[in-house]
C-alpha positions as CSV (number, residue, x, y, z in Angstrom):
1,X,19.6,58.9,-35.5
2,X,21.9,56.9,-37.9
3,X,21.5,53.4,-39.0
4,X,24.1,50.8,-37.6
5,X,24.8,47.4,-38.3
6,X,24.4,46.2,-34.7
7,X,22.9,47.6,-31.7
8,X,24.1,49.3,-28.6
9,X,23.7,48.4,-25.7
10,X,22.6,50.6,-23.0
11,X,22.7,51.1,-19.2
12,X,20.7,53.7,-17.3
13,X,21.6,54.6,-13.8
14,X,19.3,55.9,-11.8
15,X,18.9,56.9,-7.7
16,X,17.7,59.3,-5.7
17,X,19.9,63.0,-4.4
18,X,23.2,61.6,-3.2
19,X,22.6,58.0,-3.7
20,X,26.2,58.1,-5.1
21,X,25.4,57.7,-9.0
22,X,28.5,60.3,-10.1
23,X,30.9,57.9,-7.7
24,X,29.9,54.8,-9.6
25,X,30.4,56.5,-12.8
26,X,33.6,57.5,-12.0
27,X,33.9,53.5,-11.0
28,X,33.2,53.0,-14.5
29,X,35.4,55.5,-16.5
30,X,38.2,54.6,-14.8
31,X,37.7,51.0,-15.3
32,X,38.3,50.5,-19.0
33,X,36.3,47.3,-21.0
34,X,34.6,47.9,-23.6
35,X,34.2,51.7,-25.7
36,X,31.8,53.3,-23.8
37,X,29.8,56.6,-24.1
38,X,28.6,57.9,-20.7
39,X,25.8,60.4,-20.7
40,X,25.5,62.1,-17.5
41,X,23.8,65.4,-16.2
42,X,26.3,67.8,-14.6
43,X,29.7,67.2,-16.7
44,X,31.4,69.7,-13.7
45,X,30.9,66.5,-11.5
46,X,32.8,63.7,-13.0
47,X,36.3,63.2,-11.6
48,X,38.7,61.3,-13.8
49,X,42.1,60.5,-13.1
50,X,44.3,63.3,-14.9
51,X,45.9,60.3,-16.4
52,X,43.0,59.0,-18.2
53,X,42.0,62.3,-19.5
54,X,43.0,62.5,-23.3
55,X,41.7,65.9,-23.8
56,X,38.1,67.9,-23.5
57,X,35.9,70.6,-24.9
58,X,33.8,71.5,-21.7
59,X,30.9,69.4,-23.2
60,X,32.8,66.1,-24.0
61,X,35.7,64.4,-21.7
62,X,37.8,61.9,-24.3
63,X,39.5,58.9,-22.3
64,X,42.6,57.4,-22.9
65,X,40.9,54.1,-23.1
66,X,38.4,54.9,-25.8
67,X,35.6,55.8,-24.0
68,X,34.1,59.4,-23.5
69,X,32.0,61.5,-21.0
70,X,29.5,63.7,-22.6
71,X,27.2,66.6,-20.7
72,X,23.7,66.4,-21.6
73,X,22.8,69.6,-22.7
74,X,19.5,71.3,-22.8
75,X,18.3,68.0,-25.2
76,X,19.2,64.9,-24.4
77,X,18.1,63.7,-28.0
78,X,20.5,65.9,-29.8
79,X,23.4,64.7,-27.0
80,X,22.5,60.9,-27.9
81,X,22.5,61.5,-31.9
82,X,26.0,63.2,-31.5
83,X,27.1,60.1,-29.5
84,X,25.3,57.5,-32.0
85,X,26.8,59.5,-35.2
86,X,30.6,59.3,-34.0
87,X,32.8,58.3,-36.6
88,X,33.9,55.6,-34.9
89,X,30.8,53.4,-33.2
90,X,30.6,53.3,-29.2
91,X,30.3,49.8,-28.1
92,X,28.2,50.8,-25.0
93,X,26.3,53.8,-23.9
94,X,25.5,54.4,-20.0
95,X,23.5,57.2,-18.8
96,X,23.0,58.7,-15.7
97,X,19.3,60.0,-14.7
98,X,19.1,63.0,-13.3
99,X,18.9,62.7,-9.2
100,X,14.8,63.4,-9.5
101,X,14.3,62.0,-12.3
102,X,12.3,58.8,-13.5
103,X,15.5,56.4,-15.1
104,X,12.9,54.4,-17.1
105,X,11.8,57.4,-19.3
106,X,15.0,57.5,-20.5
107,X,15.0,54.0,-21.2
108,X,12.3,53.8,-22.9
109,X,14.5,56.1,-26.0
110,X,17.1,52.6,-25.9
111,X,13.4,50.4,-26.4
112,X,12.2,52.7,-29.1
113,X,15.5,53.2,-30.9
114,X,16.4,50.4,-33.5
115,X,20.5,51.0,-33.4
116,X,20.0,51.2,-29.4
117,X,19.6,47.9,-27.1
118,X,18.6,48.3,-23.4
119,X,20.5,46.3,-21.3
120,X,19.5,47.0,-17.6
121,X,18.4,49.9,-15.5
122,X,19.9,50.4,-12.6
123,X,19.0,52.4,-9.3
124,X,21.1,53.3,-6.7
125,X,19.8,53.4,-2.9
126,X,21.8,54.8,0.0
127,X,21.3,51.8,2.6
128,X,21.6,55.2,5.6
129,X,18.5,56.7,3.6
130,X,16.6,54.9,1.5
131,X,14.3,53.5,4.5
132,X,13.1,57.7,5.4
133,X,13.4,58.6,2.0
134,X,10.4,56.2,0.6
135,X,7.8,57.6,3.3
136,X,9.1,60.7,2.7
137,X,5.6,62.9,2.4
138,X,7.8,65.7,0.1
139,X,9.7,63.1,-1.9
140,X,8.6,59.4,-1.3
141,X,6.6,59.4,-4.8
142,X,9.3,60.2,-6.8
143,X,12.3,58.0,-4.7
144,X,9.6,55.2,-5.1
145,X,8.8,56.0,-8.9
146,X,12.7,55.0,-9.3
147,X,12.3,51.6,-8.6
148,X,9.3,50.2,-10.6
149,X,11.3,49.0,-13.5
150,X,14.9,48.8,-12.5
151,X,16.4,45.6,-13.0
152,X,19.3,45.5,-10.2
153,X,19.4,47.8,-7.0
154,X,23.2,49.0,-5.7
155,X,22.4,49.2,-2.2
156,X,25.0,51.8,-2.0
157,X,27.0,53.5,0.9
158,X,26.4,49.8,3.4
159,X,29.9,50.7,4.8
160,X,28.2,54.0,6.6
161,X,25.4,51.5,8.7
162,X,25.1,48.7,10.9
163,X,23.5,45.4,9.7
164,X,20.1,46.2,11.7
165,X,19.8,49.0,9.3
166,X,21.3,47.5,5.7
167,X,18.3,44.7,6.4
168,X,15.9,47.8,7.6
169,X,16.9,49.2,4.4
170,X,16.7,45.9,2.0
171,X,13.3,45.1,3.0
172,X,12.1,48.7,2.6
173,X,13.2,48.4,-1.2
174,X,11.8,44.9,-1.6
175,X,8.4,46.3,-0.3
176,X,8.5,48.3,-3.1
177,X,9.8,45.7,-5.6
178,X,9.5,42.0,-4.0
179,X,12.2,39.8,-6.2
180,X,14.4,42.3,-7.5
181,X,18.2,41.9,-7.3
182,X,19.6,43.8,-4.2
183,X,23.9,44.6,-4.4
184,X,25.1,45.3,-1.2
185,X,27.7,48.1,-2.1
186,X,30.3,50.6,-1.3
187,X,32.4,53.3,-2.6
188,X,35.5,51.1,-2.6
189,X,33.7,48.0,-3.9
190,X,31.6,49.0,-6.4
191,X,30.5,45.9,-9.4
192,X,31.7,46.7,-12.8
193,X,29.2,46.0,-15.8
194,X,30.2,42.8,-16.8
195,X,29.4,41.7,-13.5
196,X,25.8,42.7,-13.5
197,X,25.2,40.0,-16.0
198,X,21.1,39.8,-15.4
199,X,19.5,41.4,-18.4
200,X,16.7,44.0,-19.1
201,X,13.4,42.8,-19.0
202,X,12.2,44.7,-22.4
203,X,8.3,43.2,-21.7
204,X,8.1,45.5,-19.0
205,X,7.6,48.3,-21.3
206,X,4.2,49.1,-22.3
207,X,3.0,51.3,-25.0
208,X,0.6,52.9,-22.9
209,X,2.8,53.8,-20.0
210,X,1.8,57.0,-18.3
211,X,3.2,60.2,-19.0
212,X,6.3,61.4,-17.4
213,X,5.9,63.2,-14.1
214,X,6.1,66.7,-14.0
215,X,9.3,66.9,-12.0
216,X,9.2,70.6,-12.0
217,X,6.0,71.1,-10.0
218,X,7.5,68.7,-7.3
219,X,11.0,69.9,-8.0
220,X,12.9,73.2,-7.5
221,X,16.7,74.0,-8.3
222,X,19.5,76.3,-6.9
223,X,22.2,78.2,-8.0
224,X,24.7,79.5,-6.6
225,X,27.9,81.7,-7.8
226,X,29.9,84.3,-6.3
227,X,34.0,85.7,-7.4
228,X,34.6,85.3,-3.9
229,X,36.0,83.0,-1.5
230,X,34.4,81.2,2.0
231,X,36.0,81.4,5.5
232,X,36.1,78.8,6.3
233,X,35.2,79.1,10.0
234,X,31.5,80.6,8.7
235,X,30.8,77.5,6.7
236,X,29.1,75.3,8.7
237,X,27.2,78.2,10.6
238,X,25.7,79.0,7.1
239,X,24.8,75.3,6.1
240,X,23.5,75.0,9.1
241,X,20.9,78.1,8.9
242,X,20.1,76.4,5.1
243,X,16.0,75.4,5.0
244,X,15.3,71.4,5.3
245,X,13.7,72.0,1.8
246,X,17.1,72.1,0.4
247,X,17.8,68.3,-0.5
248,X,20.9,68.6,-2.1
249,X,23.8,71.1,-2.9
250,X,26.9,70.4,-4.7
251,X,29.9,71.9,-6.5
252,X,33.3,74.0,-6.4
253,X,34.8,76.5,-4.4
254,X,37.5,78.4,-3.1
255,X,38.5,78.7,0.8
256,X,40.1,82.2,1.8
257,X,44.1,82.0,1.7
258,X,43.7,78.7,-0.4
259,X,44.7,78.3,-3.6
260,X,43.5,75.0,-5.2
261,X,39.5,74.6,-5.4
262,X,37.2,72.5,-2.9
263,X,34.8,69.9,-3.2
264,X,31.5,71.4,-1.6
265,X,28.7,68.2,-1.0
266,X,26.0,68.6,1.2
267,X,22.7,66.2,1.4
268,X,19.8,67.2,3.7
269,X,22.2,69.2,5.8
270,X,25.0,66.8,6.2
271,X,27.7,68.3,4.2
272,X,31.7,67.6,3.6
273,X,34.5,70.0,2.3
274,X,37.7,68.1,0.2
275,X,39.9,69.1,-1.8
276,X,39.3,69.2,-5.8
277,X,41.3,66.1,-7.4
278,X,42.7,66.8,-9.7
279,X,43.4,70.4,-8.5
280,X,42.6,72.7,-11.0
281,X,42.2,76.3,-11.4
282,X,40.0,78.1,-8.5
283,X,37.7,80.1,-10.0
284,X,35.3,81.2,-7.4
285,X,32.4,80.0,-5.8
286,X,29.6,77.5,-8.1
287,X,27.1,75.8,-6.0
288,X,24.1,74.1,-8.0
289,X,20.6,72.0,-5.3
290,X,17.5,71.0,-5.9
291,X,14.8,71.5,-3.4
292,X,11.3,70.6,-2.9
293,X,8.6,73.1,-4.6
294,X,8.2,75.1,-1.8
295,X,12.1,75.7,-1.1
296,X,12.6,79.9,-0.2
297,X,13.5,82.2,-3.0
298,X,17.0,82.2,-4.6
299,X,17.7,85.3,-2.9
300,X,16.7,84.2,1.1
301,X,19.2,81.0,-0.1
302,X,21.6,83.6,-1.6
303,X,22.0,86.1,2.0
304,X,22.6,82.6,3.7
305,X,25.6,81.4,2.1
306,X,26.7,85.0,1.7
307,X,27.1,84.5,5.7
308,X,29.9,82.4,4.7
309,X,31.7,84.8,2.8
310,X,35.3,86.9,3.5
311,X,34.4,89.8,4.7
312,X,35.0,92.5,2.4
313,X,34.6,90.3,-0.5
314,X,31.5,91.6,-2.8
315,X,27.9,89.3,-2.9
């Protein structure tokens, strides 16, 4: 990576499946401030005003307002040295953790890094979930692994429960991390940066901290992709026929007889359908989950959906 004459800071977002981490960094893009680099795992799920949107490549989104959304490929190293060796310097970098992944060991590259500062880590919690999801026997170690060196909580999605629940839900993460800043938080009222002004504690990083988990034996993910199109009257019978083990599914598709794309999101069988914004081109059907390790074969996952699709239309 290239030598600078200051450092930059960095923010690491991290949260469970559906926690709402892509909705906040939308938040941020379309906030403005300062130059800022955003790193995040699926590039296909960022949704930018079309009037922010200078141009992009397919790998990199470049913002009216300076700032740029980059995919991280298959290394996240070589993603951050194209970021750090831009000709003209980023003046903050956030990144968003994959949905099972551990958001420190990415921080750990900003402690490491001389031209990289790390400013906070920051883990977002659905207040409907958060509660189930950290005595979860499938996926409790790695929701609670999220949390043991974050620095601020978003307890996200408060709008969606009662306040018996949001305090069911605060005191589950505080078990886990008496002290820690909680946010009480929404899509429509999301913080900005500047407003999370508590800083990183750097100390907390050890030179002997344990290996990264191995995410793939806990871990299995899903693709989906057809030419065709749903009914849409066949949708929900084919979600609903979907194993438990699939956690999460996400991504575009088209609806027979309609011609702009849809917004296909579905979290542990609760699922919504919206339209694409901004519309785009429809281009078939591309679904992406992760499941636990012992979700079915792609193929039992693949006849399911199929269910869904126009008759006539080839698998």
């Amino acid at each position: 990576m290239r030598k600078a004459t200051a450092t930059i800071p960095v923010t690491v977002i991290g949260g469970f499946l559906g926690a709402g981490k892509t909705t906040f960094v939308n938040h941020l893009l379309a906030g403005g401030g300062p130059r800022t680099a955003v790193l995040v795992n699926d590039f296909g799920e960022i949704n930018v005003d079309a009037s922010l949107i200078q141009g992009h490549d397919g790998t990199t989104m470049t913002l009216t307002n300076g700032c740029i959304c980059c995919s991280i490929g298959t290394s996240f190293i070589e993603t951050m040295c194209q970021v750090l060796d831009a000709e003209v310097p980023f003046e903050r970098i956030v990144i968003e953790a994959s949905g099972v992944g551990d958001p420190w060991k990415i921080a750990e590259i900003a402690l490491i890094e001389p031209t990289l500062r790390l400013d906070r880590v920051i883990v977002l919690a659905d207040a409907s979930r958060i509660a189930a999801l950290i005595d979860d026997a499938r996926v409790g170690a790695t929701v609670r692994g999220q949390f043991e060196r974050c620095d601020v909580v978003l307890l996200n999605k408060t709008d969606l429960v009662d306040a018996a629940a949001c305090a069911a839900a605060r005191a589950a993460v505080l078990a886990l991390r008496p002290g820690v800043r909680i946010i009480d938080t929404a899509p429509g009222s999301l913080p900005t940066l500047a407003s999370l002004d508590a800083p990183a504690n750097a100390s907390a990083f050890r030179a002997d901290s344990p290996a990264a988990s191995d995410h793939g034996a806990t871990f299995r993910s899903f693709a989906y992709r057809r030419d065709g199109a749903f009914d849409r009257t066949r949708i929900a019978g084919a979600v609903a026929a979907l194993p438990p083990e699939l956690l999460r599914l996400k991504g575009s598709c088209r609806l027979d007889g309609e011609t702009s794309p849809q917004v296909f999101q579905m979290v542990e069988g609760v699922w919504s359908l919206v339209p694409a914004d901004p519309p785009g081109d429809a281009d078939g059907i591309v679904l992406v989950g992760v499941g636990t390790a012992d979700l079915p074969e792609p193929a039992v996952l693949d006849a399911i959906l199929d269910r869904a699709l126009v008759v006539g239309v080839a698998a």
